[in-house]
gemmi code that builds the backbone of each chain (N, CA, C; Angstrom):
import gemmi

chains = {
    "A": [
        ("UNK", (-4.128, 12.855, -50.672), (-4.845, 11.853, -51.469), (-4.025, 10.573, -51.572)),
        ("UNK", (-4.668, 9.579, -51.525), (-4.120, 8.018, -51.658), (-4.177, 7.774, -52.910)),
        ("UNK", (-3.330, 6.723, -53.498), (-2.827, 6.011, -54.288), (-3.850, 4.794, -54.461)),
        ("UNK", (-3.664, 4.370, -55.473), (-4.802, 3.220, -55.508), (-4.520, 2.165, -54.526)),
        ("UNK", (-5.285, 1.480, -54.046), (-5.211, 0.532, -53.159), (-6.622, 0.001, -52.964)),
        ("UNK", (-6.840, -1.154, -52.117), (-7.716, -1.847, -52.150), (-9.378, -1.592, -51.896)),
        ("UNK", (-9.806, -0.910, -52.651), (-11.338, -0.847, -52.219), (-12.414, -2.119, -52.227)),
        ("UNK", (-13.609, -2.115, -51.304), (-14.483, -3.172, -51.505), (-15.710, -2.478, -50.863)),
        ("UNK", (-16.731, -3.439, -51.149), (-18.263, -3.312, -51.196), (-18.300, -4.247, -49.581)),
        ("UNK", (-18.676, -3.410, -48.759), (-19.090, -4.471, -47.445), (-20.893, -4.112, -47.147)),
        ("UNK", (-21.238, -4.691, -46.154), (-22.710, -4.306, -46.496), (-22.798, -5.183, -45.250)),
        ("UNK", (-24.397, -4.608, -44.974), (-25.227, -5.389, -43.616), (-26.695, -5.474, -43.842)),
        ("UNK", (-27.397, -6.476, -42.953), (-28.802, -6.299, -43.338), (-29.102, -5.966, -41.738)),
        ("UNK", (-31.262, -5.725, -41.787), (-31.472, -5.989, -40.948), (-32.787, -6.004, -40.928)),
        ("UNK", (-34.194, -6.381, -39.468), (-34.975, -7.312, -40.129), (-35.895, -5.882, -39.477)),
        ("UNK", (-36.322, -5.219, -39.923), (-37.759, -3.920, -39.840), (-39.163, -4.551, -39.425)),
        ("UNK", (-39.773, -4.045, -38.644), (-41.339, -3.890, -38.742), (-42.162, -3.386, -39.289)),
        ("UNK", (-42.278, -3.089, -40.861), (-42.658, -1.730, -40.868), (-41.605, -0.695, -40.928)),
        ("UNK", (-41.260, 0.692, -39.872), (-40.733, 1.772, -40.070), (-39.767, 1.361, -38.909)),
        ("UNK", (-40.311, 0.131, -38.169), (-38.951, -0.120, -36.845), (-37.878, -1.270, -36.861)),
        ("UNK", (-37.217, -0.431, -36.359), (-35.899, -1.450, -36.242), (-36.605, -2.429, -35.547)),
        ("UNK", (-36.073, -3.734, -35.896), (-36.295, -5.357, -35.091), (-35.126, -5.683, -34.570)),
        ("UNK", (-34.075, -6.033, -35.752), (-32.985, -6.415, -35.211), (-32.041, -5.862, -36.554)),
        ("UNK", (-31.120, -5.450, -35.582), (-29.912, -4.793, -36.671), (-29.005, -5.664, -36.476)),
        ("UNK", (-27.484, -4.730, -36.845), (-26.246, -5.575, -36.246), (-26.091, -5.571, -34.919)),
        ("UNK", (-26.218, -4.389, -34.419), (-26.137, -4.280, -32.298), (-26.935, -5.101, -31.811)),
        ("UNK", (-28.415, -5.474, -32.326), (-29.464, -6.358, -31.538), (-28.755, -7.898, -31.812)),
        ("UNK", (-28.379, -8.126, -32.685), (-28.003, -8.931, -32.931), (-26.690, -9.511, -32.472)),
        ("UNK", (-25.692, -8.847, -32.093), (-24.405, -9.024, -31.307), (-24.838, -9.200, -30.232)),
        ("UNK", (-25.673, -8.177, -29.579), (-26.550, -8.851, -28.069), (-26.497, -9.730, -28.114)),
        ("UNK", (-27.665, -10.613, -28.776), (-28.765, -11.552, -28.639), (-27.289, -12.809, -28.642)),
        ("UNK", (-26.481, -12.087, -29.392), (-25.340, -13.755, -29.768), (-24.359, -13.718, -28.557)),
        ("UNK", (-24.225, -12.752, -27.912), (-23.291, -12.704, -26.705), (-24.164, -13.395, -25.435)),
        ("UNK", (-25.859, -12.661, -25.374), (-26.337, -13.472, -24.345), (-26.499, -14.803, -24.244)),
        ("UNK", (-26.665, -15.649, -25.778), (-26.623, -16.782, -25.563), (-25.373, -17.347, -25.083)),
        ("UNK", (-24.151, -16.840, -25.751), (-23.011, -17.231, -24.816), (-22.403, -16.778, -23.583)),
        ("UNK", (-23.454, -15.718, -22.856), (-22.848, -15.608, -21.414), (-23.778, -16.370, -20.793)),
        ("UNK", (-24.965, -15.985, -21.110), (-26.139, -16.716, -19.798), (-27.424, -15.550, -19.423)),
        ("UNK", (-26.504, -14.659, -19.397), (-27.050, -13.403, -18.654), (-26.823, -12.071, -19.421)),
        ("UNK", (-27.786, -11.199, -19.182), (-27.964, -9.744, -19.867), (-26.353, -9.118, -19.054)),
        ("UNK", (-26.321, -9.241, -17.750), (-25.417, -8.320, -17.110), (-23.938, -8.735, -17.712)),
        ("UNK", (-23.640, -10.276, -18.215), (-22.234, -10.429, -18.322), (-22.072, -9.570, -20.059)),
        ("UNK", (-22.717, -10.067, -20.409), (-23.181, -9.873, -22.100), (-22.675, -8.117, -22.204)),
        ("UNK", (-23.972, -7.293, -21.460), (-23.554, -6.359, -21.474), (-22.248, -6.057, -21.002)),
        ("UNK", (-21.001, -6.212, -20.482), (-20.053, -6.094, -19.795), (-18.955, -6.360, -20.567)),
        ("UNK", (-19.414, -7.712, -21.315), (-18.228, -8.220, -22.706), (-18.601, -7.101, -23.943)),
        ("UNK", (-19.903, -6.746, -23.719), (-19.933, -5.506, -25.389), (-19.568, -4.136, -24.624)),
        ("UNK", (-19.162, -3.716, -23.616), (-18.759, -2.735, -22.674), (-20.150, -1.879, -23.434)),
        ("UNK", (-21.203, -2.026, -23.031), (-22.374, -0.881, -23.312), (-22.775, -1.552, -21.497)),
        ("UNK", (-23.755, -0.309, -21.289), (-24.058, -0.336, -20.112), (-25.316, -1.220, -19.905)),
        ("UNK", (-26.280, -1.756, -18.835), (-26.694, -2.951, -18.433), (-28.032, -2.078, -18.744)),
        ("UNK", (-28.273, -0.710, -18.253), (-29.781, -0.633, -19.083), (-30.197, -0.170, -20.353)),
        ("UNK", (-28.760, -0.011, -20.877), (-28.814, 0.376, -23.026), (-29.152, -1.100, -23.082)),
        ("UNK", (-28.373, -2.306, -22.860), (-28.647, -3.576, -22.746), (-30.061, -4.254, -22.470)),
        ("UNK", (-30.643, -4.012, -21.430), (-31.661, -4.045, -21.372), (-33.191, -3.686, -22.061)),
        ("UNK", (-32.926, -2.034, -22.493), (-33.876, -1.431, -23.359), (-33.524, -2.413, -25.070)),
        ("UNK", (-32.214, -2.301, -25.246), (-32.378, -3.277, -26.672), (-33.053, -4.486, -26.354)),
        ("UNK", (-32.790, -5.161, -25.726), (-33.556, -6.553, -25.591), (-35.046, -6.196, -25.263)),
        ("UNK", (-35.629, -5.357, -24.713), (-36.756, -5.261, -24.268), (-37.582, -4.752, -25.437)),
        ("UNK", (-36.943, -3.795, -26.203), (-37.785, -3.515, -27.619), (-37.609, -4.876, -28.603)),
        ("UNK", (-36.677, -5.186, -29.049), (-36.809, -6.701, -29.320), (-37.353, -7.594, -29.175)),
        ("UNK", (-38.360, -7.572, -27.770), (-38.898, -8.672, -27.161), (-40.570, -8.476, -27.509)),
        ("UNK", (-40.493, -7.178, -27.038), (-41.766, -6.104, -27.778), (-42.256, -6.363, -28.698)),
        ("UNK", (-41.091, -6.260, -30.207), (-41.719, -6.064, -31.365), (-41.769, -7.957, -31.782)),
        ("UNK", (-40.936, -8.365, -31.179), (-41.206, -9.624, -32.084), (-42.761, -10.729, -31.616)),
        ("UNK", (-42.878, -11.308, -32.438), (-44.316, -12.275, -32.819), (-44.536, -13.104, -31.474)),
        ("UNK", (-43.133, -13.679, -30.860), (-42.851, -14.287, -29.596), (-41.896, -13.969, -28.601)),
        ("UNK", (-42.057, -14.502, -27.604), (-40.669, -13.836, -27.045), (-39.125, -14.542, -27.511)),
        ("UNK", (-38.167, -13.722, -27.465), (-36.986, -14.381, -27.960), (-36.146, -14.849, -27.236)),
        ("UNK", (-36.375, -13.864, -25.290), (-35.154, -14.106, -24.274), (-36.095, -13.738, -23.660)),
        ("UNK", (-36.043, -14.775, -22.519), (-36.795, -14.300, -21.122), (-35.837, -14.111, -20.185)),
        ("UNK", (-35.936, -12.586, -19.700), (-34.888, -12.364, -18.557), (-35.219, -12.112, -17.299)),
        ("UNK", (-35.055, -12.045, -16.420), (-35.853, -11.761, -15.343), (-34.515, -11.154, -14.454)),
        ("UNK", (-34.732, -9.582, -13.953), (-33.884, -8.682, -13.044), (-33.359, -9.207, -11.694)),
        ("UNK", (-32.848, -8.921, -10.931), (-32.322, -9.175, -9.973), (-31.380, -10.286, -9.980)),
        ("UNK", (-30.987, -11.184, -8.374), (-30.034, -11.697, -7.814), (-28.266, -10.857, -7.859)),
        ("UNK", (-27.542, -11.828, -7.405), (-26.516, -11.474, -7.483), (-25.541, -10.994, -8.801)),
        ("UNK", (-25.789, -11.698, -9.615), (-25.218, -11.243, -11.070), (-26.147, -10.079, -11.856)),
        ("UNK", (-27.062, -9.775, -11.175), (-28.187, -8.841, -11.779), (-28.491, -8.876, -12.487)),
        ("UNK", (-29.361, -10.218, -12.848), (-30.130, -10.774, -13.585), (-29.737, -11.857, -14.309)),
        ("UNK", (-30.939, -12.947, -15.051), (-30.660, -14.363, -15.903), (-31.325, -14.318, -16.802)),
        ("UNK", (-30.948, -14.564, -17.833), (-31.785, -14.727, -18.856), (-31.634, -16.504, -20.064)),
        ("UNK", (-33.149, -16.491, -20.289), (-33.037, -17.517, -21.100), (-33.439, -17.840, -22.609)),
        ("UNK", (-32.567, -17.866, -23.459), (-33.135, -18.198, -25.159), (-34.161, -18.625, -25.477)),
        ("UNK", (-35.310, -18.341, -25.882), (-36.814, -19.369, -26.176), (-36.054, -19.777, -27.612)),
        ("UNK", (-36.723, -21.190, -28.218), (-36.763, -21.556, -29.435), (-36.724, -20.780, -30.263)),
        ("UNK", (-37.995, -20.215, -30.063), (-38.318, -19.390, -31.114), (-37.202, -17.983, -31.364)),
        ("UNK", (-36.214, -17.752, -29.916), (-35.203, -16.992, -30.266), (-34.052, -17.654, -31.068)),
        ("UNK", (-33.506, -18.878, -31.131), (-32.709, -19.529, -31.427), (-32.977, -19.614, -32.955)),
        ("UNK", (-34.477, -20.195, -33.384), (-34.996, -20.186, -34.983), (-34.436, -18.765, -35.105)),
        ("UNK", (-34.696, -17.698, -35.304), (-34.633, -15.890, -35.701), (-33.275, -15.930, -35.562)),
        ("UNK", (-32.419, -16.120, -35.194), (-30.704, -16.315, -35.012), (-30.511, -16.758, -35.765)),
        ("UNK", (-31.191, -17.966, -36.065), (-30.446, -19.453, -37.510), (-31.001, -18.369, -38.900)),
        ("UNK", (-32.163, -18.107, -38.685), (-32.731, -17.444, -40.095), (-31.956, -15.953, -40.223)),
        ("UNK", (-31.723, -14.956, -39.176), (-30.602, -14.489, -39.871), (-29.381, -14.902, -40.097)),
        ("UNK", (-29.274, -15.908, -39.599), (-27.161, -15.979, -40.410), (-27.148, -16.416, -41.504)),
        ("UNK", (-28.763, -17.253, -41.865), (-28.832, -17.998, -43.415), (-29.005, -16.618, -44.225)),
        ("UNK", (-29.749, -15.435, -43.603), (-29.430, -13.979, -44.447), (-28.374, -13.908, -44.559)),
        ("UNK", (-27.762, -13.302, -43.591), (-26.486, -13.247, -43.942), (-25.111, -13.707, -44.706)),
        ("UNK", (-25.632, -15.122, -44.459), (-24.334, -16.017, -45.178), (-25.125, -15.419, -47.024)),
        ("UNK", (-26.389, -15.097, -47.040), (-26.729, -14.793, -48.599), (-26.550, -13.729, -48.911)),
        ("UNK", (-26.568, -13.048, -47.799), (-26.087, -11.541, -48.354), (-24.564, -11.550, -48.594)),
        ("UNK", (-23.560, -12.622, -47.621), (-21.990, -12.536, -47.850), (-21.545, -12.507, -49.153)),
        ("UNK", (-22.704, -13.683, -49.474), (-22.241, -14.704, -51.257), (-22.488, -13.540, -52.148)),
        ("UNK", (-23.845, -12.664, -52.031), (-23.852, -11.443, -52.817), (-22.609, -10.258, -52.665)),
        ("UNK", (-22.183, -9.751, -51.490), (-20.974, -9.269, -51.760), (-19.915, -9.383, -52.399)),
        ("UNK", (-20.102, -10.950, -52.155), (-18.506, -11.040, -53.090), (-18.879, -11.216, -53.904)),
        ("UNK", (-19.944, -11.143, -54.800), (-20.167, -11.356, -56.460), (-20.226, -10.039, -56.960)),
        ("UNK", (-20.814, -8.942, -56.017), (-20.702, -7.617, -56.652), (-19.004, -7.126, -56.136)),
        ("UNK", (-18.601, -7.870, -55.956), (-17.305, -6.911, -55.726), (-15.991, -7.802, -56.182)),
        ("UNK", (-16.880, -8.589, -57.110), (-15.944, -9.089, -57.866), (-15.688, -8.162, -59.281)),
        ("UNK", (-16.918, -7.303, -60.020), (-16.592, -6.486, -60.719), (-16.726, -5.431, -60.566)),
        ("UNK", (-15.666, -5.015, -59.058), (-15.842, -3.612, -58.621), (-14.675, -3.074, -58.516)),
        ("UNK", (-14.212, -2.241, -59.178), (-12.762, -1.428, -59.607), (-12.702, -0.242, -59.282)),
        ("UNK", (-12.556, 0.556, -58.081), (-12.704, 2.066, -58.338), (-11.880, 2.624, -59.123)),
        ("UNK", (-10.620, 2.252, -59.111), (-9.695, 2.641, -60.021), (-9.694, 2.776, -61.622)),
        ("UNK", (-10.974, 1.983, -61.978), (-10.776, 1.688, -63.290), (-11.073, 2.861, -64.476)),
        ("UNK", (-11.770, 4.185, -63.366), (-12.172, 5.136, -64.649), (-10.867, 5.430, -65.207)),
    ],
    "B": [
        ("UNK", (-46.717, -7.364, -26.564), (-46.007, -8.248, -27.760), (-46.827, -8.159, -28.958)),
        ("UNK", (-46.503, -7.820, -29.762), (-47.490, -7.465, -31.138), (-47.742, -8.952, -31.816)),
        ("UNK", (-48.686, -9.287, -32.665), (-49.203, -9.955, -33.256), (-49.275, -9.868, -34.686)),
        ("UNK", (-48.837, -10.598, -35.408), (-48.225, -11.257, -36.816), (-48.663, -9.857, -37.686)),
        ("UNK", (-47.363, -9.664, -38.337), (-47.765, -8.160, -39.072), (-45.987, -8.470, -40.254)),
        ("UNK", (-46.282, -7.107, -40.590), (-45.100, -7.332, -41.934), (-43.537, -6.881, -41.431)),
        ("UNK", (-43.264, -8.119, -41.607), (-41.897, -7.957, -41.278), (-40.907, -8.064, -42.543)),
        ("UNK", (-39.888, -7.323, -42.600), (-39.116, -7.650, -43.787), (-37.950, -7.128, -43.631)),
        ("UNK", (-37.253, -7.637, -44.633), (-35.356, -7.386, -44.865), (-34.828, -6.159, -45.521)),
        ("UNK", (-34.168, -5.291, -44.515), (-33.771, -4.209, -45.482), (-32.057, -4.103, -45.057)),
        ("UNK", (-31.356, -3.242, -45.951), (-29.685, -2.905, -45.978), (-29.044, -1.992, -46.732)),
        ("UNK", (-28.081, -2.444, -46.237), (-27.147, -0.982, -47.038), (-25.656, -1.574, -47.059)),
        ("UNK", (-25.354, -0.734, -48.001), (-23.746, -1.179, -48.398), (-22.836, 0.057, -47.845)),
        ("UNK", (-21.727, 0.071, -47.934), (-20.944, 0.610, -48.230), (-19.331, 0.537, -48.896)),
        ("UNK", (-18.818, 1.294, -49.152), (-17.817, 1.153, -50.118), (-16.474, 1.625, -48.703)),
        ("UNK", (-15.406, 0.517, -48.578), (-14.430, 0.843, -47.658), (-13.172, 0.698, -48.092)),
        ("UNK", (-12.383, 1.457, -47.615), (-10.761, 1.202, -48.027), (-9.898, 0.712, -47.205)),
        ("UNK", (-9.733, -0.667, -46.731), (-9.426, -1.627, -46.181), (-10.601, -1.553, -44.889)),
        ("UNK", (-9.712, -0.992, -43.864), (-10.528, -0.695, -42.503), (-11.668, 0.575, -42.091)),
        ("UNK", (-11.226, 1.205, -43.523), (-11.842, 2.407, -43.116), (-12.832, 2.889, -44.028)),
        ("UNK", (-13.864, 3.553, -43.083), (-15.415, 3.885, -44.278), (-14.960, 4.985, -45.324)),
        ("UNK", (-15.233, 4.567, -46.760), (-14.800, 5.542, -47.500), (-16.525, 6.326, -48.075)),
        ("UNK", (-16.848, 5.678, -48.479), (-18.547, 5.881, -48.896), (-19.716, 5.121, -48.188)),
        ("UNK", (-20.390, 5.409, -47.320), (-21.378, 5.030, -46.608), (-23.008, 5.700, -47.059)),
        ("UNK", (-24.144, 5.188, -46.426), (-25.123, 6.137, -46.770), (-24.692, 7.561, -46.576)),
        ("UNK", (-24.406, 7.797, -45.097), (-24.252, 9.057, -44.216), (-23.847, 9.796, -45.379)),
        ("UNK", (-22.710, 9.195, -46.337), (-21.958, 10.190, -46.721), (-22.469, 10.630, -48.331)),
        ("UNK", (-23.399, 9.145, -48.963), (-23.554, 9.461, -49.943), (-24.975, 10.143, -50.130)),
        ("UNK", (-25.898, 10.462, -49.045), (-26.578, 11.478, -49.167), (-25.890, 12.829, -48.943)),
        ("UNK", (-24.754, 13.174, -48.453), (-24.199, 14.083, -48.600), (-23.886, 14.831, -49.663)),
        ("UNK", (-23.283, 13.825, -50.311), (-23.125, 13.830, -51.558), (-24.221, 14.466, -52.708)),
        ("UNK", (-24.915, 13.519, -52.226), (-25.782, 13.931, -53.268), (-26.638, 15.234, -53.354)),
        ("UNK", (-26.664, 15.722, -51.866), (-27.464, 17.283, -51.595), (-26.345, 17.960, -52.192)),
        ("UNK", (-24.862, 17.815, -51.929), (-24.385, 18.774, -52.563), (-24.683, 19.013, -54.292)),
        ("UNK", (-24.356, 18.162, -54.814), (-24.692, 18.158, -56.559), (-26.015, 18.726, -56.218)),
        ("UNK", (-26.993, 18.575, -55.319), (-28.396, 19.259, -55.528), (-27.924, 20.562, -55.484)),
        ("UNK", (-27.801, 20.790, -54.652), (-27.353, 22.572, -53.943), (-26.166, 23.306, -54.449)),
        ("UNK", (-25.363, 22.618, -54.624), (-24.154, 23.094, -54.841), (-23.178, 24.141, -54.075)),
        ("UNK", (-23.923, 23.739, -53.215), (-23.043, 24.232, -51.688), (-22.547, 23.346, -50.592)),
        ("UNK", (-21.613, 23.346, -49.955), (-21.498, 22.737, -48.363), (-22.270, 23.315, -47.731)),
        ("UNK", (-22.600, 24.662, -47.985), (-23.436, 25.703, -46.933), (-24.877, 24.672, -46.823)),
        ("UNK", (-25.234, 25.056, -47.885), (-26.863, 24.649, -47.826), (-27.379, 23.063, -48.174)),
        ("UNK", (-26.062, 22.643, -48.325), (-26.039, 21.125, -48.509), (-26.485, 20.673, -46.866)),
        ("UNK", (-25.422, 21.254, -46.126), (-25.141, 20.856, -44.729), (-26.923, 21.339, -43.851)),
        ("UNK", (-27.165, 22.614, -43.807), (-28.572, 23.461, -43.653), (-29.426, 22.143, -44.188)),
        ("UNK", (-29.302, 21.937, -45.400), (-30.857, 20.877, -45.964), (-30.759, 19.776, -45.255)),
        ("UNK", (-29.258, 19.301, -44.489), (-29.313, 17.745, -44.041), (-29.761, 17.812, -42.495)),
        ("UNK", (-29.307, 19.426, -42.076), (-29.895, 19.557, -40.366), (-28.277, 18.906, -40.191)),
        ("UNK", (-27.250, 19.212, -40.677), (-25.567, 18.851, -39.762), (-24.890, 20.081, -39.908)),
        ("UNK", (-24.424, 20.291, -39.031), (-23.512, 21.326, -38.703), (-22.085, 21.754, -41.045)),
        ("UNK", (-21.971, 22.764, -40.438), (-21.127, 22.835, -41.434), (-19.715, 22.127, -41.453)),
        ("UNK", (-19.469, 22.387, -40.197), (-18.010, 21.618, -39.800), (-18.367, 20.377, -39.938)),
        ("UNK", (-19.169, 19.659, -39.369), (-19.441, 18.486, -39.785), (-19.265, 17.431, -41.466)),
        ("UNK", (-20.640, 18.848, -41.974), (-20.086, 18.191, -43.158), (-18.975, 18.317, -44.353)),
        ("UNK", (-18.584, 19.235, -43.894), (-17.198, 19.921, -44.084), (-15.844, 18.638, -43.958)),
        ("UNK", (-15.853, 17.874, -42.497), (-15.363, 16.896, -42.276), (-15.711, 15.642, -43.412)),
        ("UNK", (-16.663, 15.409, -43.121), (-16.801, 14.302, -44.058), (-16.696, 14.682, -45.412)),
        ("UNK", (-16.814, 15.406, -45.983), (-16.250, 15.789, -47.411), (-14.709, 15.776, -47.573)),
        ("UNK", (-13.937, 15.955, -46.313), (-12.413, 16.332, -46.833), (-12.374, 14.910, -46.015)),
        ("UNK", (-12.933, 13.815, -45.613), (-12.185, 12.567, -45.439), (-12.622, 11.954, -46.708)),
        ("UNK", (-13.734, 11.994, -47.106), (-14.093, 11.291, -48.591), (-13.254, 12.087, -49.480)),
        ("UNK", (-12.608, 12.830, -49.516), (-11.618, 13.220, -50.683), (-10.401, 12.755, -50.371)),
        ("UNK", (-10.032, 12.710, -49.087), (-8.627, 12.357, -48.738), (-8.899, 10.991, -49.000)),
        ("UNK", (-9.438, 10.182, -48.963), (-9.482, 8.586, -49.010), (-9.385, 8.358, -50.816)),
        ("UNK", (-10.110, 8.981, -51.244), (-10.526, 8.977, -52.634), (-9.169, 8.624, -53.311)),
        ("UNK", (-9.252, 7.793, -54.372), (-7.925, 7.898, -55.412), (-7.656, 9.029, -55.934)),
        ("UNK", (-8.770, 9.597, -56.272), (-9.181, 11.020, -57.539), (-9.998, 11.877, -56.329)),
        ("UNK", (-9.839, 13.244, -56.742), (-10.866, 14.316, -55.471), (-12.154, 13.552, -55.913)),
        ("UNK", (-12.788, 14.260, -55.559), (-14.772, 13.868, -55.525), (-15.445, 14.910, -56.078)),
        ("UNK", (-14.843, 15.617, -55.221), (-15.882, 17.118, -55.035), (-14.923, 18.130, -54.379)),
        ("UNK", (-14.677, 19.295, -55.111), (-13.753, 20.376, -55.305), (-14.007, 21.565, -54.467)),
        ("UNK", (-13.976, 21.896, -53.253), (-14.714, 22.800, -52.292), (-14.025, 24.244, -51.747)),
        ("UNK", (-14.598, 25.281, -51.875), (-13.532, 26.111, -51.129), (-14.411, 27.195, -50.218)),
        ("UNK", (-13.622, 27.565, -49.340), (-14.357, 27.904, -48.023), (-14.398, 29.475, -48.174)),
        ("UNK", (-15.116, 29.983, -47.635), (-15.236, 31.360, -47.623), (-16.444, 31.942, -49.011)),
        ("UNK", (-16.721, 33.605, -48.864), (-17.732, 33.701, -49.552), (-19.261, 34.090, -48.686)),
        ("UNK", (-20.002, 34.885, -49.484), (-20.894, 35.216, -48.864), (-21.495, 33.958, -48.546)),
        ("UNK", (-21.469, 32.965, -49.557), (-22.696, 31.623, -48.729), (-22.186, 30.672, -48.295)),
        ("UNK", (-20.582, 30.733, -47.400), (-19.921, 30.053, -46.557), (-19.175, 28.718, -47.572)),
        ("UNK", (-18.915, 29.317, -49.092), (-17.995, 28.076, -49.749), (-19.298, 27.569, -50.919)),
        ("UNK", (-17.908, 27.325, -52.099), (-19.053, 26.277, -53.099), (-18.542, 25.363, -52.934)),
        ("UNK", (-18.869, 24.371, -54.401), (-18.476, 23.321, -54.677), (-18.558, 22.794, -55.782)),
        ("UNK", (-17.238, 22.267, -56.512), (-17.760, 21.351, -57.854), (-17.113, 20.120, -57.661)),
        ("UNK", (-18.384, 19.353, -58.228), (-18.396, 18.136, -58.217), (-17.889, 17.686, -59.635)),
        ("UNK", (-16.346, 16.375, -59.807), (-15.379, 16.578, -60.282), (-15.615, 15.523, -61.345)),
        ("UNK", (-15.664, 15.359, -62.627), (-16.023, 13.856, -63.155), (-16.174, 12.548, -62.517)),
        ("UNK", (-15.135, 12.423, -61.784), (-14.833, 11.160, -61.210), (-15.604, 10.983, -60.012)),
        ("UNK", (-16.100, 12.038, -59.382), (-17.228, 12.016, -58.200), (-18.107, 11.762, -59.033)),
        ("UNK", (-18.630, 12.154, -59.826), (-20.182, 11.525, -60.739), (-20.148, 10.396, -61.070)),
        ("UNK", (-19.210, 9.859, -61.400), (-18.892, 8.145, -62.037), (-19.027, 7.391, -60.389)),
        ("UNK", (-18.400, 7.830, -59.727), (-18.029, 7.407, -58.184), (-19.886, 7.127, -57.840)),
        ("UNK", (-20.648, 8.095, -57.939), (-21.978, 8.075, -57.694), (-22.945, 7.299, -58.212)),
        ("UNK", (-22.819, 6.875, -59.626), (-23.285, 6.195, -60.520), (-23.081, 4.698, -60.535)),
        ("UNK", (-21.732, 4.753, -59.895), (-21.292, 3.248, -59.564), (-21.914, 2.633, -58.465)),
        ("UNK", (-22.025, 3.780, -57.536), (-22.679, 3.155, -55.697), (-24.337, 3.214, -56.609)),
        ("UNK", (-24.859, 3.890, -57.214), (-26.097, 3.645, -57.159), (-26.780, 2.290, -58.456)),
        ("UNK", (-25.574, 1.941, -59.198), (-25.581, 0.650, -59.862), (-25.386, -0.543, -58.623)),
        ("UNK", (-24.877, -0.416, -57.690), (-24.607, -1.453, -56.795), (-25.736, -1.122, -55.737)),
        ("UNK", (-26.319, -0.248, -55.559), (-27.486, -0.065, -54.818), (-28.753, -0.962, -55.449)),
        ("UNK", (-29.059, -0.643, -56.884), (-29.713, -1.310, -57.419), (-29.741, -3.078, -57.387)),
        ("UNK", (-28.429, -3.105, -57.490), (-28.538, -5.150, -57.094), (-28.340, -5.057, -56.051)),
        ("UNK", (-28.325, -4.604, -55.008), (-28.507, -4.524, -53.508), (-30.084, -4.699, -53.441)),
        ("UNK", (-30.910, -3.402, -54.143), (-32.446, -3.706, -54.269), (-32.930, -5.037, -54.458)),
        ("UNK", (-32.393, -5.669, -55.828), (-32.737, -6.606, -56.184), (-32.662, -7.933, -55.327)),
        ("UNK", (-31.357, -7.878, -54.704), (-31.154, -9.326, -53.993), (-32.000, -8.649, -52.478)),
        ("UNK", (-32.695, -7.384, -52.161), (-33.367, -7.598, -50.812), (-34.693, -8.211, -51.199)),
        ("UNK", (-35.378, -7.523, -52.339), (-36.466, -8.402, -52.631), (-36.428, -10.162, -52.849)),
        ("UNK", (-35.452, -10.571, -53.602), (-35.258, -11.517, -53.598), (-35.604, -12.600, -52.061)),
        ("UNK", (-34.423, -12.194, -51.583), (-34.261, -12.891, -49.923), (-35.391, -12.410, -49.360)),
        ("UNK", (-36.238, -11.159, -49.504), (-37.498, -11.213, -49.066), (-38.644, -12.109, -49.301)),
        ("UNK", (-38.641, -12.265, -50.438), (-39.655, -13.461, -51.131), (-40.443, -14.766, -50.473)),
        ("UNK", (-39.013, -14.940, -49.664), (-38.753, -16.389, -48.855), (-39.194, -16.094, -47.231)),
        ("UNK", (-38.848, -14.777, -47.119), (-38.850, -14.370, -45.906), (-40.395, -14.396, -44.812)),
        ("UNK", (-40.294, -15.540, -44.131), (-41.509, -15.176, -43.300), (-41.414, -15.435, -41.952)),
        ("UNK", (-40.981, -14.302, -40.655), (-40.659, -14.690, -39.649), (-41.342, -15.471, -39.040)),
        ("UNK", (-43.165, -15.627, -39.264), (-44.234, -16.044, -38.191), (-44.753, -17.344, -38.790)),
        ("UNK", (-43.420, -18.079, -39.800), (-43.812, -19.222, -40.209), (-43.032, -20.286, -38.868)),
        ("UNK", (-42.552, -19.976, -38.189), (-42.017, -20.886, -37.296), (-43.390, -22.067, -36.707)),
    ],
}
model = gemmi.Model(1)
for chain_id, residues in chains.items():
    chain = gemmi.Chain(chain_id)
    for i, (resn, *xyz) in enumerate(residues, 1):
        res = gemmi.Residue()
        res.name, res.seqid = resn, gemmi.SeqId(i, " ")
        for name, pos in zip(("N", "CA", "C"), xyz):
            atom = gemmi.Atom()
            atom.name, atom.element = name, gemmi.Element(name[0])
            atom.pos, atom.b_iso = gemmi.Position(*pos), 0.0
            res.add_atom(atom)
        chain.add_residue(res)
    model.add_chain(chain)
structure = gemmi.Structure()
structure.add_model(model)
structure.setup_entities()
């Protein structure tokens, strides 16, 4: 058993359909790596998950949402390109503005959070 | 591609000790079948996880713990009890006070929330 030391409240959101996942934290590390590689294949390669786990996330993603978010298209030499629609870029900005609100709520609940204190 | 339907914000917290998960959902439904059951045996049986399994996660949530949690011993016709220790009940009461303003601020940030206003 440990000695007291630092506990905290961390937390995540994520955006449901209904009973389905939309975008969690993994869809979401995708979606932010593909905009900074270019491509599904490099993306997948920097998150070391494989190119068709990669693929199936983006493709249910693409599925469930209202518009498309990334248009990718298979083949060439890098095995495959993909490109951000607007409307993927808006859903990126609107979760980090979650997020940055969910941050501000963490640290307010874990400002009066003591495990130690019983 | 589906067409405009209910989308919304959901999450979860957890409670960590620096780097490492000390209380998560995983663990605090664990938790909580045990106080139901009052077994690892049939705690583990009601969740569909192996015994070793939850066996594991009970003796890392105690080893992390400042104070035990939950008091367990192995053997016995129904494979081990368990008592759950003051400070595991307070421990429980606390995650589900912080669950509650977790509730509160998802509705909240939901309020606002409308993906298909783009």
């Amino acid at each position: 058993m440990n000695n007291r030391s630092q506990f905290n409240i961390e937390g995540n959101i994520r955006i449901m359909k209904g009973d389905e996942l939309f975008i969690g934290p993994k869809q979401y590390q995708l979606f932010k790596q593909i905009i900074k590689d270019g491509s599904l294949n490099a993306a997948s390669q920097n998150l070391k998950i494989s190119y068709q786990h990669a693929w199936n996330l983006l493709n249910k993603m693409n599925h469930i949402s209202p518009l498309p978010l990334i248009i990718s298209y298979k083949g060439g030499n890098d095995g495959g390109g993909c490109r951000v629609t607007n409307f993927g870029l808006q859903v990126i900005q609107l979760i980090e503005e979650k997020e940055s609100q969910m941050n501000k709520f963490l640290n307010n609940i874990n400002q009066d959070f003591n495990l130690c204190s019983f």
